[in-house]
CHARMM internal coordinates of N, CA and C (Angstrom, degrees):
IC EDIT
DIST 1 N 1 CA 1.4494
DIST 1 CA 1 C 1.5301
ANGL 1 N 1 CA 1 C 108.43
DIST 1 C 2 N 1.5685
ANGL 1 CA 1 C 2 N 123.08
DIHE 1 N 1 CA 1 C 2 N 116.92
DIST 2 N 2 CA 1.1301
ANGL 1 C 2 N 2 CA 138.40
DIHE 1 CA 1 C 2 N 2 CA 170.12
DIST 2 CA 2 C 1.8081
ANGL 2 N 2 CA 2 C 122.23
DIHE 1 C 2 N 2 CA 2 C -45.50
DIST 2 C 3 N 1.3882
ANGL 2 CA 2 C 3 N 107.01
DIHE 2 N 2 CA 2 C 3 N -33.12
DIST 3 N 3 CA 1.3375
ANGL 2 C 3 N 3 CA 118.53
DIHE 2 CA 2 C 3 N 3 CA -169.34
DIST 3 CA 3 C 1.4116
ANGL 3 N 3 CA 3 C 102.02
DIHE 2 C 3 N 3 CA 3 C -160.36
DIST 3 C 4 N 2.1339
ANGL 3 CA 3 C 4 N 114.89
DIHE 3 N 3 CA 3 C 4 N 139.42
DIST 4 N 4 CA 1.3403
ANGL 3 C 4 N 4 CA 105.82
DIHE 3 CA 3 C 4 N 4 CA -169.52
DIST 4 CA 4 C 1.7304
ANGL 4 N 4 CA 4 C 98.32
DIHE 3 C 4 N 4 CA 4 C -94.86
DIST 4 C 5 N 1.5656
ANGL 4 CA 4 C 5 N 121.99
DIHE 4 N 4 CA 4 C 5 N 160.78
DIST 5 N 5 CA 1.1688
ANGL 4 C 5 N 5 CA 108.30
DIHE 4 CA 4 C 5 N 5 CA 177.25
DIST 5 CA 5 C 1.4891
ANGL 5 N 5 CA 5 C 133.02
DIHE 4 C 5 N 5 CA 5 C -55.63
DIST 5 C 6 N 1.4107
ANGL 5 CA 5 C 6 N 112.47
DIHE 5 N 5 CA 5 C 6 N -7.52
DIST 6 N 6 CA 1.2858
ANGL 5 C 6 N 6 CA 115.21
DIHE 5 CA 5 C 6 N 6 CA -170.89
DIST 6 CA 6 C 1.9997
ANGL 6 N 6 CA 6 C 94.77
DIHE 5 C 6 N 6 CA 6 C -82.24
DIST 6 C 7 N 1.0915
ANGL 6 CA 6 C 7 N 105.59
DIHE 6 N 6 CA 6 C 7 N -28.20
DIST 7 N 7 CA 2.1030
ANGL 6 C 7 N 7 CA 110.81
DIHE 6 CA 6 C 7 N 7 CA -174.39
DIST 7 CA 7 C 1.2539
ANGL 7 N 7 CA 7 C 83.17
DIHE 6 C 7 N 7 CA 7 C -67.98
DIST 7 C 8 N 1.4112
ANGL 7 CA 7 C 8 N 125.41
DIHE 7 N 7 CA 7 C 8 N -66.34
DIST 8 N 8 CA 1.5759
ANGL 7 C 8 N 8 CA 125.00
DIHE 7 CA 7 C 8 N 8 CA -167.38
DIST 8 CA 8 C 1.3643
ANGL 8 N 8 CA 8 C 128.01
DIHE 7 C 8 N 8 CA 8 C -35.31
DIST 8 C 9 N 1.7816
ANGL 8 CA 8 C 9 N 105.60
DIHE 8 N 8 CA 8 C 9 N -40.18
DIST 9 N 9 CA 1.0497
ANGL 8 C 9 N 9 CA 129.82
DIHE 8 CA 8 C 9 N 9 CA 170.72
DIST 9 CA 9 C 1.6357
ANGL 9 N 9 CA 9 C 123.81
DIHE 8 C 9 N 9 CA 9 C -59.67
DIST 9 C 10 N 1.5041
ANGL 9 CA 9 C 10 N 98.65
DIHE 9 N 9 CA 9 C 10 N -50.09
DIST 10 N 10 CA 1.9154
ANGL 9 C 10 N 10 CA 117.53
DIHE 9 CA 9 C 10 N 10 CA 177.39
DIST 10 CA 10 C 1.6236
ANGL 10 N 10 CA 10 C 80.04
DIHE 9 C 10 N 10 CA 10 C -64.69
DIST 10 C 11 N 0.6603
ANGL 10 CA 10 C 11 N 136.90
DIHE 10 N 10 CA 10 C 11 N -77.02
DIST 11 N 11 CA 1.7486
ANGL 10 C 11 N 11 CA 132.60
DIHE 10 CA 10 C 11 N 11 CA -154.23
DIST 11 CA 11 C 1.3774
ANGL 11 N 11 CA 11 C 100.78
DIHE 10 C 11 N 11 CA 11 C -36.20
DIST 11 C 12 N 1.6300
ANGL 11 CA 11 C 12 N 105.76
DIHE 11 N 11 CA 11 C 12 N -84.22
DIST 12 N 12 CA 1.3274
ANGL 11 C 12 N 12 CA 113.22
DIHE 11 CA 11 C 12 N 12 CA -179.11
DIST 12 CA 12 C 1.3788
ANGL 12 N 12 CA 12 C 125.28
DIHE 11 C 12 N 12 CA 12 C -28.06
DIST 12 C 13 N 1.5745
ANGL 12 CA 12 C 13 N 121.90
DIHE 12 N 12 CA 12 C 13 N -49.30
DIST 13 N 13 CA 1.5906
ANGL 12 C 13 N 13 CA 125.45
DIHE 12 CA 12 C 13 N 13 CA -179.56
DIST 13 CA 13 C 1.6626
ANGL 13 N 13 CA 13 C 94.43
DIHE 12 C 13 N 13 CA 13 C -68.43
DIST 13 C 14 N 1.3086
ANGL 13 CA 13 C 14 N 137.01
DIHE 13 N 13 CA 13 C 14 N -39.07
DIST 14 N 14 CA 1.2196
ANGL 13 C 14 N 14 CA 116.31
DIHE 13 CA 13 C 14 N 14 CA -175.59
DIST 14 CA 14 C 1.6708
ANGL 14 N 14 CA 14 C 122.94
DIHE 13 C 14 N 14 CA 14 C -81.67
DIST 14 C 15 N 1.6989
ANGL 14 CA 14 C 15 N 105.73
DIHE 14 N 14 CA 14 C 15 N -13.52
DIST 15 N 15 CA 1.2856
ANGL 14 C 15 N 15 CA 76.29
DIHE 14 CA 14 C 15 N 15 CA 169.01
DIST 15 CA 15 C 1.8802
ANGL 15 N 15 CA 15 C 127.28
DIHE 14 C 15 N 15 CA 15 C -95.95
DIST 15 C 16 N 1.7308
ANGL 15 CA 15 C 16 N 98.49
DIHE 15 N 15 CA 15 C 16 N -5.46
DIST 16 N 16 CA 1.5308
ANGL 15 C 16 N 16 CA 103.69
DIHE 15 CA 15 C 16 N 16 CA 165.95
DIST 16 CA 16 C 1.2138
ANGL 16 N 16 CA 16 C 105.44
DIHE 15 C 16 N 16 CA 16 C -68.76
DIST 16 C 17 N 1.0705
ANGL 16 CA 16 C 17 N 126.15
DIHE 16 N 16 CA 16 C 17 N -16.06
DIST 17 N 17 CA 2.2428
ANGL 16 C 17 N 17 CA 130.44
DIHE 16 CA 16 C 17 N 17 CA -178.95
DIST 17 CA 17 C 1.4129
ANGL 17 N 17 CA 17 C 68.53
DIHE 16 C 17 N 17 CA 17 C -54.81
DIST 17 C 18 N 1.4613
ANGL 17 CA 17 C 18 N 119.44
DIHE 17 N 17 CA 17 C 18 N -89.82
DIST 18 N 18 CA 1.6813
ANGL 17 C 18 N 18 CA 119.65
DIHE 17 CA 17 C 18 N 18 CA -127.27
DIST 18 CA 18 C 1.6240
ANGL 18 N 18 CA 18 C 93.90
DIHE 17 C 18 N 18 CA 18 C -69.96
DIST 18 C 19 N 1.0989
ANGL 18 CA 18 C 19 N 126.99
DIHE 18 N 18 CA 18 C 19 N -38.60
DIST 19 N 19 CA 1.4449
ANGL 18 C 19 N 19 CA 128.61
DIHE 18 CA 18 C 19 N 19 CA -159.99
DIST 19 CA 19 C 1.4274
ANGL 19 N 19 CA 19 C 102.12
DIHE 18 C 19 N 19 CA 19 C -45.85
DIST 19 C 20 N 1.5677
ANGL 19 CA 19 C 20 N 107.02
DIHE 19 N 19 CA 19 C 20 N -48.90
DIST 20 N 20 CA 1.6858
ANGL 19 C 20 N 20 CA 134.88
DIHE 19 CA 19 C 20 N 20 CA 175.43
DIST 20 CA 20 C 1.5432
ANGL 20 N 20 CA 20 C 118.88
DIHE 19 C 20 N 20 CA 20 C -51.24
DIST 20 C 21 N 1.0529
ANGL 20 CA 20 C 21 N 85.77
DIHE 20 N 20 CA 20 C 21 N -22.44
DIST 21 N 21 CA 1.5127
ANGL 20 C 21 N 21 CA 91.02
DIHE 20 CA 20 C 21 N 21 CA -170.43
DIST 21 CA 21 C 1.6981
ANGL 21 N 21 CA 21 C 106.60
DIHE 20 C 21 N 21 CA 21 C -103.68
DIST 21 C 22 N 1.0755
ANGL 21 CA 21 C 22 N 120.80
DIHE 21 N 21 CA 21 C 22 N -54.14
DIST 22 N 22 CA 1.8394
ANGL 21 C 22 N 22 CA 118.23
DIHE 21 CA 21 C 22 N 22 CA 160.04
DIST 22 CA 22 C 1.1161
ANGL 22 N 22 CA 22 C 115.35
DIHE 21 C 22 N 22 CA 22 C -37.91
DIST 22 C 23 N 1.7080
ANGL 22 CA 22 C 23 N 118.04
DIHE 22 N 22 CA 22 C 23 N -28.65
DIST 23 N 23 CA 1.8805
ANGL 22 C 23 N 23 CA 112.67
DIHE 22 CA 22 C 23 N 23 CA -172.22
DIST 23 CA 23 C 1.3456
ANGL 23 N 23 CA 23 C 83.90
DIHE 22 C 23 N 23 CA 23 C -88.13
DIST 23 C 24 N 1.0890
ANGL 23 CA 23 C 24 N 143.88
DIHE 23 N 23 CA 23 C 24 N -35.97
DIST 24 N 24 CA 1.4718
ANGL 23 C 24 N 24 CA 111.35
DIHE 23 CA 23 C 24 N 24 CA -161.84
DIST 24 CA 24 C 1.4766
ANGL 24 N 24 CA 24 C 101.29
DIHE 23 C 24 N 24 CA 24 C -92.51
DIST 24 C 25 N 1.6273
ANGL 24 CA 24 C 25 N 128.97
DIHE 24 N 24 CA 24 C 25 N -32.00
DIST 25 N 25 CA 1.3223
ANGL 24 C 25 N 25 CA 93.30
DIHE 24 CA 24 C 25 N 25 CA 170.64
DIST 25 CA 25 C 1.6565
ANGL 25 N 25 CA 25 C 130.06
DIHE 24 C 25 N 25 CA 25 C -95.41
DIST 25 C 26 N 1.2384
ANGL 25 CA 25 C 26 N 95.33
DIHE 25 N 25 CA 25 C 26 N 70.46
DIST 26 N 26 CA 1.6923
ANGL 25 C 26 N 26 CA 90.00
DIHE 25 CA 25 C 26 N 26 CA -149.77
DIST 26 CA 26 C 1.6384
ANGL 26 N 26 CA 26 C 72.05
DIHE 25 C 26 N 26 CA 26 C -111.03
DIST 26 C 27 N 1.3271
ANGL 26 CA 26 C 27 N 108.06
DIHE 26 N 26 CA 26 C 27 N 141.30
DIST 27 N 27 CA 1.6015
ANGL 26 C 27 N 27 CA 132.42
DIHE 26 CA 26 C 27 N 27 CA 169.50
DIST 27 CA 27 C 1.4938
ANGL 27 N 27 CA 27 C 130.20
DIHE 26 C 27 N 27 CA 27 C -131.00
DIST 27 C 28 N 1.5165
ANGL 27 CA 27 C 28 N 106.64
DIHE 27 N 27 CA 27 C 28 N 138.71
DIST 28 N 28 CA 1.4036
ANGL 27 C 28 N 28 CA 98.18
DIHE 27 CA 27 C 28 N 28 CA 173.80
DIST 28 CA 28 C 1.8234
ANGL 28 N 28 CA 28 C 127.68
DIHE 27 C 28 N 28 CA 28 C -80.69
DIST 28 C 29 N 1.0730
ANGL 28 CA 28 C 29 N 115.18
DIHE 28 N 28 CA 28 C 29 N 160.15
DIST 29 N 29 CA 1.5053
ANGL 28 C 29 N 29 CA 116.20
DIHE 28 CA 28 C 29 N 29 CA -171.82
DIST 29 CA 29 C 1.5732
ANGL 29 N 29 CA 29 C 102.92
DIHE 28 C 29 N 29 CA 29 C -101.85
DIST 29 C 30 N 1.1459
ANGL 29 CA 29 C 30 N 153.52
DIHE 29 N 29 CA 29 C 30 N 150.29
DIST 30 N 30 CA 1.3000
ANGL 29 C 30 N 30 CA 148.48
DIHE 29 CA 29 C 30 N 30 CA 165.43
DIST 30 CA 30 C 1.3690
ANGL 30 N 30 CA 30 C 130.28
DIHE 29 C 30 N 30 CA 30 C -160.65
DIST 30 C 31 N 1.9371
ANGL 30 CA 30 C 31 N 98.07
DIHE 30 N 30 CA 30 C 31 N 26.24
DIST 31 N 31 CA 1.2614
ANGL 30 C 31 N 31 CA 111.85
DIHE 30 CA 30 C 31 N 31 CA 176.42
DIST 31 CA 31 C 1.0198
ANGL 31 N 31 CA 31 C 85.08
DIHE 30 C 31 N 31 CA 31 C -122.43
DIST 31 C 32 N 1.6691
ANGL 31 CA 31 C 32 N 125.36
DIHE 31 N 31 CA 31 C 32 N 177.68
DIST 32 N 32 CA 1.6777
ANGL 31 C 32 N 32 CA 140.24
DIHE 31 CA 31 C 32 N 32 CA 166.87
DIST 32 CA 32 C 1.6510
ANGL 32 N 32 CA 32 C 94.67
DIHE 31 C 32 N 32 CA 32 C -152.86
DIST 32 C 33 N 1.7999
ANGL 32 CA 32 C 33 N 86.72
DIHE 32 N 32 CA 32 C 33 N 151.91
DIST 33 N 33 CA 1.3008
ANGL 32 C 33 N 33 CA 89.95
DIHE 32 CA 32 C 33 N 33 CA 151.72
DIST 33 CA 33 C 1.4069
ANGL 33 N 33 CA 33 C 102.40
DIHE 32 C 33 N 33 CA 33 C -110.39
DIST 33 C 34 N 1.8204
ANGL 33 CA 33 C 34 N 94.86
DIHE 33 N 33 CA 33 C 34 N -171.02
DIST 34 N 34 CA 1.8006
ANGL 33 C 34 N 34 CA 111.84
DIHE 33 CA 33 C 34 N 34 CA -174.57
DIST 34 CA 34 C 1.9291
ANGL 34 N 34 CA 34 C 87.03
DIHE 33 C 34 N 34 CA 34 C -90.82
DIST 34 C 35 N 1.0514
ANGL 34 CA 34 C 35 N 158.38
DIHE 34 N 34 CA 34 C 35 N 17.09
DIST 35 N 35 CA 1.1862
ANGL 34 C 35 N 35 CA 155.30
DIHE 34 CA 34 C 35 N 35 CA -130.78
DIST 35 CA 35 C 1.7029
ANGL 35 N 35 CA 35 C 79.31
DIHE 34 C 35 N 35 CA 35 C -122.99
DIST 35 C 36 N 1.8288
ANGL 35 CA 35 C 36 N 109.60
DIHE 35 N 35 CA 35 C 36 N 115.59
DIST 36 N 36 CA 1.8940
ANGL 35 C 36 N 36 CA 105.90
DIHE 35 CA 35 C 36 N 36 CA 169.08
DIST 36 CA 36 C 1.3362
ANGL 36 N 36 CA 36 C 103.78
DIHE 35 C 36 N 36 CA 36 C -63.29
DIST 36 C 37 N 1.1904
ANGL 36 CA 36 C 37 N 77.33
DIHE 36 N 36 CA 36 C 37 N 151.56
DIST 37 N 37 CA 2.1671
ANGL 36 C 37 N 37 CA 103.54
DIHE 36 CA 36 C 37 N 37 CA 150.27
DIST 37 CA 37 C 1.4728
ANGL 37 N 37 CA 37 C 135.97
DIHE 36 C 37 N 37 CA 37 C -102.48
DIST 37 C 38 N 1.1558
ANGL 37 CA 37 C 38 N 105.58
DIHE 37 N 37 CA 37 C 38 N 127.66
DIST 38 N 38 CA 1.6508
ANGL 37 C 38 N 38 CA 105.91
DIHE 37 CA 37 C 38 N 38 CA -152.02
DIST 38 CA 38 C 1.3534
ANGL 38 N 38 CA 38 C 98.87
DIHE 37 C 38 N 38 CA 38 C -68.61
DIST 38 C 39 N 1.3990
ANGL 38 CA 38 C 39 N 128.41
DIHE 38 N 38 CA 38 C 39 N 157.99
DIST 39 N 39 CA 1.1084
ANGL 38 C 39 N 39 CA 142.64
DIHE 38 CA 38 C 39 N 39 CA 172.74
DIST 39 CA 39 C 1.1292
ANGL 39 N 39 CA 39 C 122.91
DIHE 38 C 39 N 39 CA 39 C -44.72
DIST 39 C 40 N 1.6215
ANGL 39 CA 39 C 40 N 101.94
DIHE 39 N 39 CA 39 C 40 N -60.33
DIST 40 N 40 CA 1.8890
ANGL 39 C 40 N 40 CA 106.22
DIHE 39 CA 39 C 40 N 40 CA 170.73
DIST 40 CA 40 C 1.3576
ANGL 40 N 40 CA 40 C 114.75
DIHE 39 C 40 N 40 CA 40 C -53.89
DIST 40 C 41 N 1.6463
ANGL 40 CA 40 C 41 N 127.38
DIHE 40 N 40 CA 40 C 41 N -28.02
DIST 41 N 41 CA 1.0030
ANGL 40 C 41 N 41 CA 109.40
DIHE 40 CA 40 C 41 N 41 CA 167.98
DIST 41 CA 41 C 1.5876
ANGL 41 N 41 CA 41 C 139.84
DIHE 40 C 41 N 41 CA 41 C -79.03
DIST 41 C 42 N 1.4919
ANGL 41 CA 41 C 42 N 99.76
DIHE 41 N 41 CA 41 C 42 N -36.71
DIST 42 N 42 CA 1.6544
ANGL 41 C 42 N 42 CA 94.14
DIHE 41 CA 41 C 42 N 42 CA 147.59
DIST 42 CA 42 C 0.9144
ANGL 42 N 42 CA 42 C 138.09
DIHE 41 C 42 N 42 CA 42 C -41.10
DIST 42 C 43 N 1.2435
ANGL 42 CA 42 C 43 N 108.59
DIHE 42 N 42 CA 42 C 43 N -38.59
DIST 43 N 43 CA 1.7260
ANGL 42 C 43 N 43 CA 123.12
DIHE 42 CA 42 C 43 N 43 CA -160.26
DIST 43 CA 43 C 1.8243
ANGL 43 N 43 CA 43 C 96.05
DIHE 42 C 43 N 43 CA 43 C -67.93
DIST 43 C 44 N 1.2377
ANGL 43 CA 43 C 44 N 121.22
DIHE 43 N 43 CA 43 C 44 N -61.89
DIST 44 N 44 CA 1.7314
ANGL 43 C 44 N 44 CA 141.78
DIHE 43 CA 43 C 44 N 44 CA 157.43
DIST 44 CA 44 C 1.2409
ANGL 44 N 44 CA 44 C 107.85
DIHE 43 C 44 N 44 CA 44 C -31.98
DIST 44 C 45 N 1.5266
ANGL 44 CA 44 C 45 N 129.84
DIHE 44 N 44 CA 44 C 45 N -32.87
DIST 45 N 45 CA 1.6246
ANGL 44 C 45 N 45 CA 119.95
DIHE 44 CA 44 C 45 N 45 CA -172.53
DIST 45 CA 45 C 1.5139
ANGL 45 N 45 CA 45 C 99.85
DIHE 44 C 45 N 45 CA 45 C -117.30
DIST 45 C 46 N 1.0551
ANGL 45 CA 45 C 46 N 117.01
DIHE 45 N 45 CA 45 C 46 N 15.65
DIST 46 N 46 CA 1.6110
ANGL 45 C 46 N 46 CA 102.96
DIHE 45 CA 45 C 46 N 46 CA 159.03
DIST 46 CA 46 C 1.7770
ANGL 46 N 46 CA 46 C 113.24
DIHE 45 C 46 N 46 CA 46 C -118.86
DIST 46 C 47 N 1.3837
ANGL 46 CA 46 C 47 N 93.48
DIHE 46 N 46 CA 46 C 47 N -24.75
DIST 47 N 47 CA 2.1399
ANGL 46 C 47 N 47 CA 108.95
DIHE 46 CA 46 C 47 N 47 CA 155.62
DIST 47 CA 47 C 1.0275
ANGL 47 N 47 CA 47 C 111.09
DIHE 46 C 47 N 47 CA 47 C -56.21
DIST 47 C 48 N 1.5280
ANGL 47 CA 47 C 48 N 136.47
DIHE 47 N 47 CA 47 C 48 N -43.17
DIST 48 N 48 CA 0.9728
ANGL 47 C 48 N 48 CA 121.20
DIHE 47 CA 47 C 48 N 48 CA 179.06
DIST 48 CA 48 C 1.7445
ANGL 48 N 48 CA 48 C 132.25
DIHE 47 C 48 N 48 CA 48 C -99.82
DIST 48 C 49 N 1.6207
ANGL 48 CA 48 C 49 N 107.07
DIHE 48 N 48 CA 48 C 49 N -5.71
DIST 49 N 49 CA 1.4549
ANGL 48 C 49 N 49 CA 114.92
DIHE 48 CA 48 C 49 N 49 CA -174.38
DIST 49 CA 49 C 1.9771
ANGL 49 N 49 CA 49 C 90.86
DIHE 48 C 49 N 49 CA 49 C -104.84
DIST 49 C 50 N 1.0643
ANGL 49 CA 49 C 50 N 121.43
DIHE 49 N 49 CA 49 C 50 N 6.44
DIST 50 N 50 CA 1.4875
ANGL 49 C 50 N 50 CA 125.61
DIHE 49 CA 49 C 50 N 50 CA 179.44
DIST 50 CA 50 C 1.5468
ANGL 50 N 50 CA 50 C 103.33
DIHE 49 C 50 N 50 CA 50 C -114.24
DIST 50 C 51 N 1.2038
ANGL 50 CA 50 C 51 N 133.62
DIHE 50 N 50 CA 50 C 51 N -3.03
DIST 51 N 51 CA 1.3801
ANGL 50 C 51 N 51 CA 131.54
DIHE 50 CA 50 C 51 N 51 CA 146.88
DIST 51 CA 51 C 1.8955
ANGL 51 N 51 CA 51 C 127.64
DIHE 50 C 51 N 51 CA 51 C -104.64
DIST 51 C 52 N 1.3803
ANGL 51 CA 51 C 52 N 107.42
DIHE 51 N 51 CA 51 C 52 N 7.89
DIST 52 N 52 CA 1.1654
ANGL 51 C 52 N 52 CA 129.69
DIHE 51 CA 51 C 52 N 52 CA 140.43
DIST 52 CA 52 C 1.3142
ANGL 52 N 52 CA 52 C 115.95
DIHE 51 C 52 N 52 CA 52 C -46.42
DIST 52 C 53 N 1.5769
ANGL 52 CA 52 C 53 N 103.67
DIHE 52 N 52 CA 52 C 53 N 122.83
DIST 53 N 53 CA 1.5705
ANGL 52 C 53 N 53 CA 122.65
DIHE 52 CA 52 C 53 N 53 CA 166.84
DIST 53 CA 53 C 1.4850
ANGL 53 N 53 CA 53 C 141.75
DIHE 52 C 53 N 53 CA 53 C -67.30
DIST 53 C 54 N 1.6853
ANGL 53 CA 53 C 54 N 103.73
DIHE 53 N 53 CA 53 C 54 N 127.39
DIST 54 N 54 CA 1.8494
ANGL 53 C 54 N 54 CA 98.49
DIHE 53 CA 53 C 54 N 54 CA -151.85
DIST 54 CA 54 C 1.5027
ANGL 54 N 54 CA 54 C 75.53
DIHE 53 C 54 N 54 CA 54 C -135.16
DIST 54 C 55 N 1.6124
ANGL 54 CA 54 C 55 N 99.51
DIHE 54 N 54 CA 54 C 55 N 155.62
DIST 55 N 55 CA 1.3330
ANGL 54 C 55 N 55 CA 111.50
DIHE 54 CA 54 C 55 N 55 CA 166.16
DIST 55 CA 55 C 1.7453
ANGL 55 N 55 CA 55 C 132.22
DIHE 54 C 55 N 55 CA 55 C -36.51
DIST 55 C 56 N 1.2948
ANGL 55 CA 55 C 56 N 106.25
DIHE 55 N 55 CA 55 C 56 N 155.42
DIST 56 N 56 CA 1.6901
ANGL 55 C 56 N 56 CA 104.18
DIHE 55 CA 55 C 56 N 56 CA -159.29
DIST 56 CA 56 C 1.5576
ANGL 56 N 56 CA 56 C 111.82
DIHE 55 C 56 N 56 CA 56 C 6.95
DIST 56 C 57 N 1.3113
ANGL 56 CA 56 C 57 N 101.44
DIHE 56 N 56 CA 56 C 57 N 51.01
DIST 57 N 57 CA 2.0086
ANGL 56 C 57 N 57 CA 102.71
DIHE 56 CA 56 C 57 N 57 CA 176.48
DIST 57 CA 57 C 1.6088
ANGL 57 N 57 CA 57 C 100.39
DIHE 56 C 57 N 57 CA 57 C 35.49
DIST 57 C 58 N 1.0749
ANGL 57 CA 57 C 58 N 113.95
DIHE 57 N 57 CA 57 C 58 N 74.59
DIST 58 N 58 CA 1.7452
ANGL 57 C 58 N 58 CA 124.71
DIHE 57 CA 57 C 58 N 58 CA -178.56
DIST 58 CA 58 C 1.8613
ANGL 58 N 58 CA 58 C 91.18
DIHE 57 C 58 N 58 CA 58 C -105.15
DIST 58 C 59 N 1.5382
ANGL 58 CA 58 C 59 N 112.15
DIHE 58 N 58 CA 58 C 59 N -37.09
DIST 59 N 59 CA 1.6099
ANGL 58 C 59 N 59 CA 108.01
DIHE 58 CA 58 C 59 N 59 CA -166.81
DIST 59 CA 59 C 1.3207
ANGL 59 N 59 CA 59 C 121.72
DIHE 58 C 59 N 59 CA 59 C 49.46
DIST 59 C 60 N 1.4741
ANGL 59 CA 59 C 60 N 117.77
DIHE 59 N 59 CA 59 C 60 N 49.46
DIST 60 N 60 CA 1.2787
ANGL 59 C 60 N 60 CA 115.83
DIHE 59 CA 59 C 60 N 60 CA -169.30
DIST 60 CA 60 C 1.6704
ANGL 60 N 60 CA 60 C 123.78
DIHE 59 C 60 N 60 CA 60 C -55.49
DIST 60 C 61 N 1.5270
ANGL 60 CA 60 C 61 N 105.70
DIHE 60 N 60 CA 60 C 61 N -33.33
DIST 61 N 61 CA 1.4974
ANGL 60 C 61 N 61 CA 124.74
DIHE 60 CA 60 C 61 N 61 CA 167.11
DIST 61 CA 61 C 1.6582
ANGL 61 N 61 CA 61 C 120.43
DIHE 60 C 61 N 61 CA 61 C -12.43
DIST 61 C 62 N 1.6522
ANGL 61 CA 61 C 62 N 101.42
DIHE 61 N 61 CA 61 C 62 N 105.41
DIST 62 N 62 CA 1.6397
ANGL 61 C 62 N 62 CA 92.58
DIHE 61 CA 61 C 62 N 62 CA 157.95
DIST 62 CA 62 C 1.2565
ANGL 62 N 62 CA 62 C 93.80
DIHE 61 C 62 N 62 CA 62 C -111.12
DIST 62 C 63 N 1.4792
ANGL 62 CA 62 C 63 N 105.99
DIHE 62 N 62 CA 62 C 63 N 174.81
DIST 63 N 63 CA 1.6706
ANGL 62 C 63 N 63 CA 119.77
DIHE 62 CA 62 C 63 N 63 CA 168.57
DIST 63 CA 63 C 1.6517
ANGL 63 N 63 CA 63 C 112.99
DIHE 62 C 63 N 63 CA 63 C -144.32
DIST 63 C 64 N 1.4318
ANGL 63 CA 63 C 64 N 97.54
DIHE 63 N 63 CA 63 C 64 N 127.28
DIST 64 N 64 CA 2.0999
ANGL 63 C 64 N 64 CA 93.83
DIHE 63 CA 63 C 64 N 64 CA -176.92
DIST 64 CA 64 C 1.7049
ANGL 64 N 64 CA 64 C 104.99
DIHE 63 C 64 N 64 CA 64 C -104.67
DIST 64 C 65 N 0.8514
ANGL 64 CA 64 C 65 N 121.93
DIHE 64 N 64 CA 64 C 65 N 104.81
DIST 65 N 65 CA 1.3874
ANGL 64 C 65 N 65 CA 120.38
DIHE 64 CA 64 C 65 N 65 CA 177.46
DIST 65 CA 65 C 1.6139
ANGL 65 N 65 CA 65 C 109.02
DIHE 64 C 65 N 65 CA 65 C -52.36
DIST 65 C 66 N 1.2293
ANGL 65 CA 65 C 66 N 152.69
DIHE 65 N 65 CA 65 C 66 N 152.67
DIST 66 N 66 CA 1.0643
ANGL 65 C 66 N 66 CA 143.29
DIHE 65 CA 65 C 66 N 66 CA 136.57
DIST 66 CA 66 C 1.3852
ANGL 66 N 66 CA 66 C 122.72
DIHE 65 C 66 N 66 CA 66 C -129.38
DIST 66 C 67 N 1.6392
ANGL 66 CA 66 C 67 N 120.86
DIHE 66 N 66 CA 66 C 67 N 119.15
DIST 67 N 67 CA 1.2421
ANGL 66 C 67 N 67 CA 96.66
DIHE 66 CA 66 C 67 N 67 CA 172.09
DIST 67 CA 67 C 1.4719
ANGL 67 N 67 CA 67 C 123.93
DIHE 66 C 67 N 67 CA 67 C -142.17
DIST 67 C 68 N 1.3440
ANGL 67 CA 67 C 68 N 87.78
DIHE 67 N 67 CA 67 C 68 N 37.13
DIST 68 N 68 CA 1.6377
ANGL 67 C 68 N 68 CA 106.76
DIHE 67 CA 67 C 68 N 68 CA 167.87
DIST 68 CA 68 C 1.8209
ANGL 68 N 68 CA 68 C 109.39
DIHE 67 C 68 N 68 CA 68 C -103.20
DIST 68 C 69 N 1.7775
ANGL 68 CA 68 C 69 N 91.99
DIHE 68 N 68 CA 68 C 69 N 111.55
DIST 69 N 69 CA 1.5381
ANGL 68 C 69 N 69 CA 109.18
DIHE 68 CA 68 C 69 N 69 CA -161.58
DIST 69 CA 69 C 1.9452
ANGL 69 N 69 CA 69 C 107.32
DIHE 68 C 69 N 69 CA 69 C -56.78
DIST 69 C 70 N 1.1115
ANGL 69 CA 69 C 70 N 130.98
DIHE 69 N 69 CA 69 C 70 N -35.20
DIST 70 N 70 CA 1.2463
ANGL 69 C 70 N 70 CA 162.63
DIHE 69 CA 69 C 70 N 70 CA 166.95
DIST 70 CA 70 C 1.8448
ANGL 70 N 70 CA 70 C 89.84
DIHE 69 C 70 N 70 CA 70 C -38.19
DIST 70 C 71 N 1.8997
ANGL 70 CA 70 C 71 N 121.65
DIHE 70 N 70 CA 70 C 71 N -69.12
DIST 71 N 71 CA 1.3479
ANGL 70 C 71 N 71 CA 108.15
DIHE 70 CA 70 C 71 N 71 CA -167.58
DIST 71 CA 71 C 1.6317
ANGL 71 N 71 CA 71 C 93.21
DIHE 70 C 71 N 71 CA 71 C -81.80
DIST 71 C 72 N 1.3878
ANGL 71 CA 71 C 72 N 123.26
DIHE 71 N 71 CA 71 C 72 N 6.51
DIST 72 N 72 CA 1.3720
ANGL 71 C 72 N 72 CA 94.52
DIHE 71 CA 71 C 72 N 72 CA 171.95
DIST 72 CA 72 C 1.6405
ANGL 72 N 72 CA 72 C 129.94
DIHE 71 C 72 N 72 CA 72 C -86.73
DIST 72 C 73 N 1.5104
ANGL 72 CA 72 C 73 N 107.74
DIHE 72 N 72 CA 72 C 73 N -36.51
DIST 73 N 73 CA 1.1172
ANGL 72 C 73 N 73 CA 111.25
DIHE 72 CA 72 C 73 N 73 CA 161.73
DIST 73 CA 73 C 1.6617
ANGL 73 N 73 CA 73 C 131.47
DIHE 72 C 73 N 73 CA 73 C -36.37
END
COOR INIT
IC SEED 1 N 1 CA 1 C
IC BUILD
């Protein structure tokens, strides 16, 4: 046995510690600026919110980029 259940255990309580702790300070954003976002960084926040977990892994998620200010209006 790689690990005794009691390590398994310290693990486990620490990673619901932190898990616990991101949900509560987790906040919504609902201002913007006009300031772009670089590509690489999009590119990183849709890699990573598109391997995010959805029911029976269905991934229902689309995403439309837009960044011609003209179709945003």
């Amino acid at each position: 046995m790689l690990f005794s259940n009691q390590r398994l255990t310290s693990v486990a309580s620490m990673m619901l510690n932190q898990f616990e702790k991101k949900k509560k300070n987790r906040t919504s954003c609902r201002s913007f600026t006009s300031k772009p976002v670089s590509e690489k960084l999009l590119e990183r926040l849709i890699d990573v919110t598109r391997r995010a977990p959805s029911s029976y892994n269905l991934q229902p998620t689309h995403y439309i980029l837009v960044r011609d200010q003209e179709i945003k209006k």
